[in-house]
Backbone as CSV, one residue per row, in Angstrom:
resi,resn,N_x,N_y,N_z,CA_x,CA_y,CA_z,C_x,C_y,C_z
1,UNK,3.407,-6.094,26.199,4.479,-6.735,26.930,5.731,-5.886,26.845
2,UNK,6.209,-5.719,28.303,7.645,-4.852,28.129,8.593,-5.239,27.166
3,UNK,9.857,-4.777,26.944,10.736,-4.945,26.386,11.629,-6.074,26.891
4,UNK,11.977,-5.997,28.471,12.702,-6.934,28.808,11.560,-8.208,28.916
5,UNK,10.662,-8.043,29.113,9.824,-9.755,29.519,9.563,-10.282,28.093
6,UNK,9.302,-9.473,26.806,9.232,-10.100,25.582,10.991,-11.117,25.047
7,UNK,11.782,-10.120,25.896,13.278,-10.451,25.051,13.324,-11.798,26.160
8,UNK,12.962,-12.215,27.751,13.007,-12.674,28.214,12.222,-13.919,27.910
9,UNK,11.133,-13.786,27.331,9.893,-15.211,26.541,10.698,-15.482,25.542
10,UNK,11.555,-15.093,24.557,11.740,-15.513,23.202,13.211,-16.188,23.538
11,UNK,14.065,-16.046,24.813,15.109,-16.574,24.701,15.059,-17.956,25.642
12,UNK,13.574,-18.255,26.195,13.324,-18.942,27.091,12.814,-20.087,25.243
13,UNK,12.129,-19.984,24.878,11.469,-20.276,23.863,12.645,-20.382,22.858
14,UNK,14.049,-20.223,22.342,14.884,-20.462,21.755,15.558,-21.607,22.626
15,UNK,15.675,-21.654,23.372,16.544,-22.646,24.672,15.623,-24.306,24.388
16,UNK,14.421,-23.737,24.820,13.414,-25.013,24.270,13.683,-25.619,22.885
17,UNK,13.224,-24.744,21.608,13.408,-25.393,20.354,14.836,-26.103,20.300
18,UNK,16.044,-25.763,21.040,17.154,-26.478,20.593,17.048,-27.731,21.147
19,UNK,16.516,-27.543,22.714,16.428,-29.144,22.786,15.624,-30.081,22.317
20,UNK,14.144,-29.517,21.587,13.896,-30.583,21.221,14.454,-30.873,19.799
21,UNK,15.231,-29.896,18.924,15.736,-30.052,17.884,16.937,-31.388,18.339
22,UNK,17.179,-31.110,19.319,18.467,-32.027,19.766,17.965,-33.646,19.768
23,UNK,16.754,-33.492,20.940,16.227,-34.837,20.416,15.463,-35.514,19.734
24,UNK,14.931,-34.594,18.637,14.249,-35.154,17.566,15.208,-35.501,16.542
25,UNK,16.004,-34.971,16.696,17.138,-35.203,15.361,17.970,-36.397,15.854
26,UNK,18.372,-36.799,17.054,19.179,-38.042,17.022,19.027,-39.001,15.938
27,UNK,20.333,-40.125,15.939,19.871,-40.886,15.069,19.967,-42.242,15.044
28,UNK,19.703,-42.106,16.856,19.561,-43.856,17.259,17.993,-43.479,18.435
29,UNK,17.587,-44.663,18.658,16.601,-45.031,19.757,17.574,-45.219,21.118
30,UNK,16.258,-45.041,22.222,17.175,-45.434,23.296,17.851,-46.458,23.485
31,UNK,17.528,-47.417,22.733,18.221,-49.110,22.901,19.367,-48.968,22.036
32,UNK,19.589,-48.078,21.456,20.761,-47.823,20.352,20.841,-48.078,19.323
33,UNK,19.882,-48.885,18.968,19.431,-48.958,17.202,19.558,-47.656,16.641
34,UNK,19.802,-48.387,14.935,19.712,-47.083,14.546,18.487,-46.894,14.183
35,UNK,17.869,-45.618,13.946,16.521,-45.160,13.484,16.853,-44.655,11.940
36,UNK,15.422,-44.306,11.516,15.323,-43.238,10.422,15.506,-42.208,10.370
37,UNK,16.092,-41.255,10.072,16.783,-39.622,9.937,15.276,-38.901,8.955
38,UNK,15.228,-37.903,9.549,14.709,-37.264,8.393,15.228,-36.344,7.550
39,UNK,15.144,-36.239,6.615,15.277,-35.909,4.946,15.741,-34.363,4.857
40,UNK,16.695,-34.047,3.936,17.536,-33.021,4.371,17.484,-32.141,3.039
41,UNK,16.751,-30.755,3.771,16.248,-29.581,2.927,16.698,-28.725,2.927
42,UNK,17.145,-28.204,1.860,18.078,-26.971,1.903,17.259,-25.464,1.394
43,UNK,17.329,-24.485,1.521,16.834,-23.025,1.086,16.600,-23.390,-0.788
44,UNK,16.128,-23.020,-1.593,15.987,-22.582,-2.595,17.097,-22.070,-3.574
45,UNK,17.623,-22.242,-4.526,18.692,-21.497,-5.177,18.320,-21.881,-6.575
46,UNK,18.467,-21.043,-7.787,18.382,-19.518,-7.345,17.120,-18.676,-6.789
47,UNK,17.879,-17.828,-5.908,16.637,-17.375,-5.371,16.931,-15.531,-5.692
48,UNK,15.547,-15.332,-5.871,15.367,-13.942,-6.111,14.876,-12.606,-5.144
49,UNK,15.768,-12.582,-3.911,15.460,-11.448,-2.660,14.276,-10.394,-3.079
50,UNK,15.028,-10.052,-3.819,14.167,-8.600,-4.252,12.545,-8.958,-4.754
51,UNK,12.534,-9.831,-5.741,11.184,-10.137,-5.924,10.325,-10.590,-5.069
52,UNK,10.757,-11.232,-3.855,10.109,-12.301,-2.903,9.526,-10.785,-2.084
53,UNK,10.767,-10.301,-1.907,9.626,-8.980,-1.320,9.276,-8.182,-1.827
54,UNK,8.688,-8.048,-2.636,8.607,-6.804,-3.816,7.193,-6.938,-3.141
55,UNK,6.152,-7.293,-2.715,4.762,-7.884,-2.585,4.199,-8.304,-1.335
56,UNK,3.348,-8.255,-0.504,3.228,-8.616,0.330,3.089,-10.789,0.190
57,UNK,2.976,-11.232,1.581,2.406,-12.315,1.564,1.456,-12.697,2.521
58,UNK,0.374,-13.667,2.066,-1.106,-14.253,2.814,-0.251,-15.814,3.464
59,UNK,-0.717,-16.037,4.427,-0.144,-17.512,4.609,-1.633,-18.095,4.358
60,UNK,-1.593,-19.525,4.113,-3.045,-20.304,3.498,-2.923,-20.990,4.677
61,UNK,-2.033,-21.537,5.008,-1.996,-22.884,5.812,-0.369,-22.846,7.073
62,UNK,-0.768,-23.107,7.998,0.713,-23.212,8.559,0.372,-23.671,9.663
63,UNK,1.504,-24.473,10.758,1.646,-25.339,12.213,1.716,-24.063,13.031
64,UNK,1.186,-24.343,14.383,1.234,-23.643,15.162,2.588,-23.314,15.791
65,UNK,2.803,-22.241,16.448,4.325,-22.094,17.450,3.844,-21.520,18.353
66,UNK,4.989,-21.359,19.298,4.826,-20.831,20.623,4.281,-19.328,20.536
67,UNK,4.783,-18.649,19.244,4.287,-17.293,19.023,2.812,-17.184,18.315
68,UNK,2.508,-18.230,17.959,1.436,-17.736,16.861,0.513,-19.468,17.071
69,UNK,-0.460,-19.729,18.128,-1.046,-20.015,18.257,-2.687,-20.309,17.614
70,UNK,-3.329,-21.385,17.975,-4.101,-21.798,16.967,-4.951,-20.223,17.091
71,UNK,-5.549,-20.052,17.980,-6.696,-18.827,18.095,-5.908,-18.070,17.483
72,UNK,-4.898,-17.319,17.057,-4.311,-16.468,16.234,-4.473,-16.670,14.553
73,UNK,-4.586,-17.728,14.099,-4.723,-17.975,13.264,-5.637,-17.377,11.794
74,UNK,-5.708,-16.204,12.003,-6.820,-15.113,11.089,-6.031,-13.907,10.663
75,UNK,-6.360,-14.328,9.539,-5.846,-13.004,9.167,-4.464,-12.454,8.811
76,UNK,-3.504,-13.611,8.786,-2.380,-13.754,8.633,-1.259,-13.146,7.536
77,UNK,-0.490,-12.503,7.872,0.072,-11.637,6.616,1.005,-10.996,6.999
78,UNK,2.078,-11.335,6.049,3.396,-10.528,6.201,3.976,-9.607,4.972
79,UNK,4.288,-8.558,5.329,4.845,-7.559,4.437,6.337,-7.811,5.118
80,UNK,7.117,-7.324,3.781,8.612,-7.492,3.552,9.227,-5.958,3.208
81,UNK,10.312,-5.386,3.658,10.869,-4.370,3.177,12.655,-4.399,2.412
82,UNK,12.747,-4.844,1.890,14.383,-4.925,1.895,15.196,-3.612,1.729
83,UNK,16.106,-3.721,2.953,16.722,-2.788,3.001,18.089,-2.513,2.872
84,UNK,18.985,-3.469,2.616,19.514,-3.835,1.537,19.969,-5.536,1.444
85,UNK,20.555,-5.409,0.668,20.941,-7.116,-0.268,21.140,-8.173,0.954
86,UNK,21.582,-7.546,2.147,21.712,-8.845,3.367,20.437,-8.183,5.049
87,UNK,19.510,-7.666,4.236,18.756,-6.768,5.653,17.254,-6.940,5.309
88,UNK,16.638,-7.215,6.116,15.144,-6.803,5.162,14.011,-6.423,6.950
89,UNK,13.209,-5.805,6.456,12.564,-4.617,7.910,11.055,-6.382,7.480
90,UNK,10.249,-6.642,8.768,9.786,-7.288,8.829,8.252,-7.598,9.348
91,UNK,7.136,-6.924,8.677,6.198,-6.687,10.113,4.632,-7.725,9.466
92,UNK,4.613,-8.314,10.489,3.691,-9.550,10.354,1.931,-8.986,11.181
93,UNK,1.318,-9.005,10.353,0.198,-9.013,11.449,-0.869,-10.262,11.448
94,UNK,-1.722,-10.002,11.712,-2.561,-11.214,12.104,-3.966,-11.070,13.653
95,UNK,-4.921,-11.249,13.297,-6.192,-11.234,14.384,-6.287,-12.288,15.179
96,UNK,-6.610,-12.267,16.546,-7.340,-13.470,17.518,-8.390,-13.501,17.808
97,UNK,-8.980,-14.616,17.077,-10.457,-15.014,17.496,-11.410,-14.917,16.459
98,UNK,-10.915,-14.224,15.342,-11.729,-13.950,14.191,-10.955,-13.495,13.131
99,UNK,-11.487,-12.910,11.948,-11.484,-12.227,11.161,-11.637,-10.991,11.928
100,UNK,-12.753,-10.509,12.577,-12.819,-9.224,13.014,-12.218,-8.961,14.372
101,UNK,-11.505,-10.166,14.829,-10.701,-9.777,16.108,-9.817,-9.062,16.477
102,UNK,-9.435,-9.169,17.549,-8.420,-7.806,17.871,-6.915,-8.113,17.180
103,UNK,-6.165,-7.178,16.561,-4.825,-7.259,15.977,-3.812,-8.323,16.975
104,UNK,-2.875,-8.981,16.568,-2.083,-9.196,18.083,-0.627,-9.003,17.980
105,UNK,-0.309,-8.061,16.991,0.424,-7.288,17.000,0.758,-5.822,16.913
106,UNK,1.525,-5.269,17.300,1.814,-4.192,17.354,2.508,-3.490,15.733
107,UNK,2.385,-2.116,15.955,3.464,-1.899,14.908,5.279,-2.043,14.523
108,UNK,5.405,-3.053,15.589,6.650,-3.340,15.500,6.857,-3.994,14.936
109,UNK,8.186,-3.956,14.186,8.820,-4.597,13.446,10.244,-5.871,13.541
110,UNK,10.180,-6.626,12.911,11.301,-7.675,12.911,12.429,-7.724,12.156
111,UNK,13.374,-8.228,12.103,14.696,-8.058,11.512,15.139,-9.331,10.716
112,UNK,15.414,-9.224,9.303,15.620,-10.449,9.222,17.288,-10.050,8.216
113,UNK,17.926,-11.263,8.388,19.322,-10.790,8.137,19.912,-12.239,7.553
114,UNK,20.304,-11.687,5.594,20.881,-12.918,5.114,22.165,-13.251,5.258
115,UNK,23.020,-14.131,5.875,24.331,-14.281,6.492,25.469,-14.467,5.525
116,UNK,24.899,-15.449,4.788,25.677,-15.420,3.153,24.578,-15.085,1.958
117,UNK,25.331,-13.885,1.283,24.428,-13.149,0.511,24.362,-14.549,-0.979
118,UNK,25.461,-15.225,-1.553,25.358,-16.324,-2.157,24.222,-17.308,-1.845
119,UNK,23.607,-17.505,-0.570,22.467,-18.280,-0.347,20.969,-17.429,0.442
120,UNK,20.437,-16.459,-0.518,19.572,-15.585,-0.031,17.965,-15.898,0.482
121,UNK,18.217,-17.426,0.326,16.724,-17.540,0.486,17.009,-18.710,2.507
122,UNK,18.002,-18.182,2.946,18.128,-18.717,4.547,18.419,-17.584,5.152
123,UNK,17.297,-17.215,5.731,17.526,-15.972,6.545,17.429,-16.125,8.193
124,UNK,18.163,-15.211,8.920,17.146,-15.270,10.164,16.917,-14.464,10.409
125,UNK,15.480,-14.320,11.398,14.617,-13.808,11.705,14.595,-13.413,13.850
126,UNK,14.221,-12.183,13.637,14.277,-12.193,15.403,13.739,-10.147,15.737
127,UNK,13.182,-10.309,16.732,13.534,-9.089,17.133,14.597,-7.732,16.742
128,UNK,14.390,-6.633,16.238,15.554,-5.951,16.329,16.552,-5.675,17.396
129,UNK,15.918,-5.515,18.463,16.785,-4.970,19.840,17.628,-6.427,20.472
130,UNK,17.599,-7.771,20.023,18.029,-8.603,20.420,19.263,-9.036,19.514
131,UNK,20.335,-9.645,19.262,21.358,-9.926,18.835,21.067,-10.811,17.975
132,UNK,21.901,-10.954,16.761,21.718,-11.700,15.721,21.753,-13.190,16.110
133,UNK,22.750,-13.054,16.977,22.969,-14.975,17.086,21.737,-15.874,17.905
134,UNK,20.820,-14.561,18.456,20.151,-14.755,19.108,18.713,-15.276,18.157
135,UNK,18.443,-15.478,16.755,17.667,-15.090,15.759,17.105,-16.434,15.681
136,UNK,16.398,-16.312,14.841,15.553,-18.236,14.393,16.036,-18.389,12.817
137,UNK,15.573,-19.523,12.116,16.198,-19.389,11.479,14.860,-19.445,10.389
138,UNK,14.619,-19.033,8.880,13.606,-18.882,8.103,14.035,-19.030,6.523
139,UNK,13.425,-20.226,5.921,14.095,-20.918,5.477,12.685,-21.123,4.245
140,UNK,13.472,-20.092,2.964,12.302,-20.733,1.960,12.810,-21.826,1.282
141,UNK,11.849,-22.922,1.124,12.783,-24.315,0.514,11.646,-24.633,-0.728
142,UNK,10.984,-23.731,-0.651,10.485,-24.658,-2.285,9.501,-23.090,-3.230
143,UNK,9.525,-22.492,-4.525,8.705,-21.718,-4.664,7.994,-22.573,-6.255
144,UNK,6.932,-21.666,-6.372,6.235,-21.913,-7.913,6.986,-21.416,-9.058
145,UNK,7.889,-20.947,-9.057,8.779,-20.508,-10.187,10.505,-20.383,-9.540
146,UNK,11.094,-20.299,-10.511,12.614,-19.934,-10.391,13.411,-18.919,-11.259
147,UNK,13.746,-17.752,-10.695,14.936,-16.862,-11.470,15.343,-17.261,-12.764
148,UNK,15.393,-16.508,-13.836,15.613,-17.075,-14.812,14.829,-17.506,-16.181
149,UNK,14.071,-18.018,-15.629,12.768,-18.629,-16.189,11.758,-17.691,-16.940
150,UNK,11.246,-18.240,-18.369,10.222,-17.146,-18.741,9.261,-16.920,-18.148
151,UNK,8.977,-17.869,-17.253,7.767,-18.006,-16.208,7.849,-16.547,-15.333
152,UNK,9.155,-16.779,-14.729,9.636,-15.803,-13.320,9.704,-14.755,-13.848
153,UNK,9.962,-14.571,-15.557,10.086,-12.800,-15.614,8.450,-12.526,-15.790
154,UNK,7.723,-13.788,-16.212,6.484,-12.955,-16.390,5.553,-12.738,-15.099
155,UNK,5.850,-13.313,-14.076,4.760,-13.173,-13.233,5.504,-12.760,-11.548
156,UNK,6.929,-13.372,-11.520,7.960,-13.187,-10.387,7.079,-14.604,-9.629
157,UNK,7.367,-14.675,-8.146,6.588,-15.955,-7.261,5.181,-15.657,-7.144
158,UNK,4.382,-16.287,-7.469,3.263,-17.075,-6.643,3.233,-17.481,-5.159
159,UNK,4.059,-18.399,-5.492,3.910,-18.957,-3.852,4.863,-19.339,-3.297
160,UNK,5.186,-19.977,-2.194,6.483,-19.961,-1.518,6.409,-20.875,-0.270
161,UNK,7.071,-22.183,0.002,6.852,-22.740,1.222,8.097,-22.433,1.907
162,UNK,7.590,-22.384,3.358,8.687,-21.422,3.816,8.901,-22.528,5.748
163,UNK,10.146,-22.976,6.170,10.412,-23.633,7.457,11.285,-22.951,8.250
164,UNK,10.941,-22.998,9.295,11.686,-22.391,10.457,13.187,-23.722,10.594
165,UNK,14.054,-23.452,9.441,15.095,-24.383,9.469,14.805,-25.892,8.842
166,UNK,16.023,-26.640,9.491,15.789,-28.136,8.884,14.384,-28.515,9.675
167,UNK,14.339,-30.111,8.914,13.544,-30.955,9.475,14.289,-31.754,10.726
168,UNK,13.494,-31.831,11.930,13.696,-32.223,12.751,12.759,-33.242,13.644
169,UNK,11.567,-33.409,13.886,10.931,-34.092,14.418,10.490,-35.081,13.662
170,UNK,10.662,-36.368,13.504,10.580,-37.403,12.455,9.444,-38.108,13.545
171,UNK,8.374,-38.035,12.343,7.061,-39.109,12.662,7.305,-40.205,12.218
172,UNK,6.276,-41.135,12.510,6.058,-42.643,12.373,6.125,-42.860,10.983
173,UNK,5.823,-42.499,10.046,5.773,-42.765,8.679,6.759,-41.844,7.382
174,UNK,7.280,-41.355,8.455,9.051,-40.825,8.097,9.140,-39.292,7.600
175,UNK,7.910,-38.899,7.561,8.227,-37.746,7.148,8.354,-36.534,8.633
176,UNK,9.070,-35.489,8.371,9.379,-35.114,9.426,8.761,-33.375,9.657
177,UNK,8.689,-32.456,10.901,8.475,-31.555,10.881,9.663,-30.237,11.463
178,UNK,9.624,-29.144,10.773,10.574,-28.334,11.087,10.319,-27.686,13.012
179,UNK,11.446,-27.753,13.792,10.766,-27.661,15.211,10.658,-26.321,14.861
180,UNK,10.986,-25.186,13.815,10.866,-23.700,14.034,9.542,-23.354,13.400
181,UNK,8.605,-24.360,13.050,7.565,-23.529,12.323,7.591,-23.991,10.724
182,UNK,6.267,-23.827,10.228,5.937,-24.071,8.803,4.948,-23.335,8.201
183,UNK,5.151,-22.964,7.022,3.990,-22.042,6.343,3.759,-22.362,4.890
184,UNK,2.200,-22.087,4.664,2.056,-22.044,2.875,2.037,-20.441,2.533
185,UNK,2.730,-20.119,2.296,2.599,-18.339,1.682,1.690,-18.597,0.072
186,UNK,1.488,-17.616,-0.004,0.908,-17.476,-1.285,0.808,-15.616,-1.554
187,UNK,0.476,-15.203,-2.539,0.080,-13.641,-2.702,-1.143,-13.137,-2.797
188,UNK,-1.895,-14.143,-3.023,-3.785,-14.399,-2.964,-3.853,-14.963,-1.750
189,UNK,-4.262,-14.452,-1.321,-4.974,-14.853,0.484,-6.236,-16.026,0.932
190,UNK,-6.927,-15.489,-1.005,-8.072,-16.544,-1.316,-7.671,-17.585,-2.044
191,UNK,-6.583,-17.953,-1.909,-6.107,-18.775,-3.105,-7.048,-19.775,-3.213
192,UNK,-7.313,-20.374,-4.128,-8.170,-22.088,-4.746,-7.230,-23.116,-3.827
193,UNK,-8.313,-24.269,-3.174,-7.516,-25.483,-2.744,-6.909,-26.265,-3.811
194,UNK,-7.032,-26.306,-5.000,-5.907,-26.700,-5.937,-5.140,-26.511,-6.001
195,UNK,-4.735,-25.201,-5.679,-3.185,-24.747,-5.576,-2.660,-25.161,-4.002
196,UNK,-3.596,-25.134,-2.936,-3.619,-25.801,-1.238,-2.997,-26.782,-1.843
197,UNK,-3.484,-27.519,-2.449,-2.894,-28.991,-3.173,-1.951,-29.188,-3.499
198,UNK,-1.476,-28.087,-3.844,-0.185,-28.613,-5.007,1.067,-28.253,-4.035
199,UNK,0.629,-27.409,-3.409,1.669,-26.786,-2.180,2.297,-27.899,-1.195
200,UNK,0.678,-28.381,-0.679,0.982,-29.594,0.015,1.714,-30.940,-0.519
201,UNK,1.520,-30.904,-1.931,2.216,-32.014,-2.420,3.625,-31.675,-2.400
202,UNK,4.023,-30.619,-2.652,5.242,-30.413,-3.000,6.369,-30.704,-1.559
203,UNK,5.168,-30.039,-0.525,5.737,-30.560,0.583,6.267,-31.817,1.141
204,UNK,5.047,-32.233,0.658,5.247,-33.959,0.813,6.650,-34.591,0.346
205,UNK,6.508,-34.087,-1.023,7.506,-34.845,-1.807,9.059,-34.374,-1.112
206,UNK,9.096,-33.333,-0.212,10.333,-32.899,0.306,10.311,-33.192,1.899
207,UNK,9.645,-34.665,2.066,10.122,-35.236,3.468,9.427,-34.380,4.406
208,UNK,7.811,-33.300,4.175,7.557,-32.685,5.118,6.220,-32.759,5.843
209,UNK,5.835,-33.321,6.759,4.910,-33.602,7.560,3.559,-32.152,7.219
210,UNK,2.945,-32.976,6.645,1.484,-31.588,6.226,0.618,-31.791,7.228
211,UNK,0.980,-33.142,8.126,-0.777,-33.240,8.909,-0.793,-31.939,10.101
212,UNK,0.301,-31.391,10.282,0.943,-30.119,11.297,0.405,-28.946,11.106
213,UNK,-0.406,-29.050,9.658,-0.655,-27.236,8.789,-2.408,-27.584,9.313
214,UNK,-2.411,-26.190,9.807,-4.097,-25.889,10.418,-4.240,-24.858,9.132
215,UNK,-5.488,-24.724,8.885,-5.768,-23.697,7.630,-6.008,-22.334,8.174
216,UNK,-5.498,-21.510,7.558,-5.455,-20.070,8.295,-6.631,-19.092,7.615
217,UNK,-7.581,-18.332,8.368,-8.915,-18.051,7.528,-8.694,-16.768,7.181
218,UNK,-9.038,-16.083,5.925,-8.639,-14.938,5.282,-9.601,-14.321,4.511
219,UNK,-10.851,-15.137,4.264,-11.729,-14.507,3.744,-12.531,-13.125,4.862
220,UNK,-12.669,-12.059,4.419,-13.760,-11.269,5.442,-12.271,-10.282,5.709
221,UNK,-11.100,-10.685,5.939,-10.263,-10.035,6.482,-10.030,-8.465,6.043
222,UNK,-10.205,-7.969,6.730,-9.582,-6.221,6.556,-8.133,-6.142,7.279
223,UNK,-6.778,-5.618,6.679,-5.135,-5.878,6.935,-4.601,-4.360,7.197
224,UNK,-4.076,-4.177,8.254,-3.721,-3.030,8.508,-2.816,-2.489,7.463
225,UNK,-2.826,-1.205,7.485,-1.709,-0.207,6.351,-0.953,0.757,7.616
């Protein structure tokens, strides 16, 4: 896809997510009652930049988006570069149709840029050649360890749940989904569903709709270098 028709899909596709962010987030019904709000998640603190990318990441589980569709769903994996304390180089790949399917990305890369270096774990994310304000927003809100910790010096993260921003689409039973996207990262690709488990719980417990996460398949996978 050219340059201008890709920059042209993603700003058509930013225009969308705001409105339905707009009306999933209200906080009355049409009759004007008030409704239920959903539950308000903030990035991670303290958070540790450098370690989060020190490593690549496997996603286990994550909702579909306009970019990354169910048939995409194989093979999933993002490498991180930080390039410095508010910049990090971004390149995601991932197969359609299989494990052994065709790549559906290119070697291009994404931009992700922390706005306040005090809160490093809300970044956004977008194209390089497109403008910052123009970006999504990527939002780690919960990991298996924390900075600090004898845990974190001995092993750094495990795992990492990660939302394309707040919660916004509030289901029937109150928990809600981020309109930018949701992921289970992990650093084992094969991870054990016990740990699937614990991820998902954690989610839960932070107001976040799991029935949205399709399981992403990783066994068999060969990952470009």
């Amino acid at each position: 896809m050219g340059t201008f028709a890709l920059t042209r899909v993603f700003l058509i596709a930013l225009a969308a997510f705001g409105a339905i962010a707009r009306a999933d987030g209200a906080n009355e019904t049409s009759g004007g009652r008030p409704r239920q709000t959903c539950a308000s998640i903030e990035p991670v603190a303290p958070f540790d930049l450098e370690s989060y990318t020190s490593r690549e990441w496997y996603v286990l589980q994550q909702s579909t988006t306009w970019y990354q569709p169910k048939r995409n769903l194989f093979c999933v994996r993002a490498n991180y570069t930080l390039v410095s304390d508010t910049e990090i180089e971004i390149w995601n790949t991932a197969n359609r149709g299989g494990v052994d399917g065709a790549p559906t990305s290119s070697r291009m890369r994404l931009r992700g840029v922390v706005e306040d270096p005090s809160d490093p774990a809300k970044i956004l994310v977008g194209p390089k050649f497109l403008p910052k304000r123009l970006y999504g927003p990527y939002w780690v809100v919960a990991t298996d360890t924390t900075p600090g910790t004898p845990e974190f010096a001995a092993k750094g993260y495990t795992w990492a749940i990660i939302t394309g921003g707040p919660l916004t689409r509030l289901k029937s039973d109150g928990s809600c989904e981020p309109s930018g996207g949701f992921w289970l990262f992990h650093r084992d690709p094969l991870a054990s569903e016990e740990v699937i488990d614990e991820m998902r719980s954690k989610a839960q417990s932070l107001g976040i709709d799991t029935s949205v996460l399709l399981p992403v398949a990783q066994a068999g996978c060969t990952y470009p270098r």
